[in-house]
N, C-alpha and C positions, 0 to 999 in steps of 0.2 A: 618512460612507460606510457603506453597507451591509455585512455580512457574505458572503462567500460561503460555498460550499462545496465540499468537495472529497472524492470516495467513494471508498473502496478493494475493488474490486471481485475475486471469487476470479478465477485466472487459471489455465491449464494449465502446470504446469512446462514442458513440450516448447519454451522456446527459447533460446538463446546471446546474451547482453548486448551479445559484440561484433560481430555479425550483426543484430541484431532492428534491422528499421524497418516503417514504419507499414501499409506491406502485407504485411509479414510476420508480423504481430502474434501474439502466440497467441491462441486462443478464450476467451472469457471470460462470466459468469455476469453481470449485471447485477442482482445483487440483494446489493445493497454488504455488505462485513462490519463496515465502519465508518464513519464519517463525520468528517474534520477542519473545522472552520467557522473562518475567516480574515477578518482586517483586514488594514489594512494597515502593521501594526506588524510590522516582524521581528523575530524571537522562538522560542522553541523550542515547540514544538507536542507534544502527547502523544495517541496514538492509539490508544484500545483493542480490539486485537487478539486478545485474552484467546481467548475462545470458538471466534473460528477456527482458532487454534494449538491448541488443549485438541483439538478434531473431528480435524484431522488427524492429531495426534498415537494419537489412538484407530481413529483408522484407517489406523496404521501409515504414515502417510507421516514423510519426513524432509525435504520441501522443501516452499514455500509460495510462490507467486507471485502478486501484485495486478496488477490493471490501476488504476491511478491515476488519477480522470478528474474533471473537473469538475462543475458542477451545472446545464450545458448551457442557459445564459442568457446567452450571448454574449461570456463573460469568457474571457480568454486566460490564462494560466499559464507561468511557465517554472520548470523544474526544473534547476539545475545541474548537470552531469553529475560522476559518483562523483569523479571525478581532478580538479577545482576545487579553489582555499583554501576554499571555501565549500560543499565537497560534502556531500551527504545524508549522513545520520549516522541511525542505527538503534542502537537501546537498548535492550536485552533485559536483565528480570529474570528470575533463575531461581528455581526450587523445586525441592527436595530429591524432594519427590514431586508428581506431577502426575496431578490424579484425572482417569478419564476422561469425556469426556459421556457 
């Protein structure tokens, strides 16, 4: 089995998790900040966000939103929603200082 992919694209903070659906999406940038590439092993996956945390952070924002999307080759996705046994989980390391870009 092939690898796919999977982009994390910037997105506009402007919307509510428990309201947001697909036509109500926010606007988003399509020029990915990252890339996760998947098999079909479940397993934890590590995505580096580094750079686009560091930009906003230098540009004074405090919130960061992706638009999550595939590599638009016919593959389907499901993302478990937050409140699953098996919900998304986010991992942040910190730094004491954080230089800016």
């Amino acid at each position: 089995m092939e690898a796919d992919q999977i982009f994390f694209y910037p997105a506009s903070n402007d919307w509510d998790p428990a309201t947001v659906k697909w036509s109500s999406r926010p606007a988003c940038n399509y020029r990915s900040d990252a890339v996760l590439y998947l098999n079909h092993v479940r397993e934890y996956r590590m995505v580096d966000v580094d750079k686009a945390v560091r930009k906003a952070l230098a540009e004074g924002k405090t919130e960061i939103s992706w638009y999550i999307g595939g590599d638009r080759q016919g593959n389907h996705y499901q993302f478990e929603p937050a409140s699953s046994p098996d919900g998304l989980m986010l991992m942040l390391t910190g730094f004491k200082h954080t230089p800016e870009v």
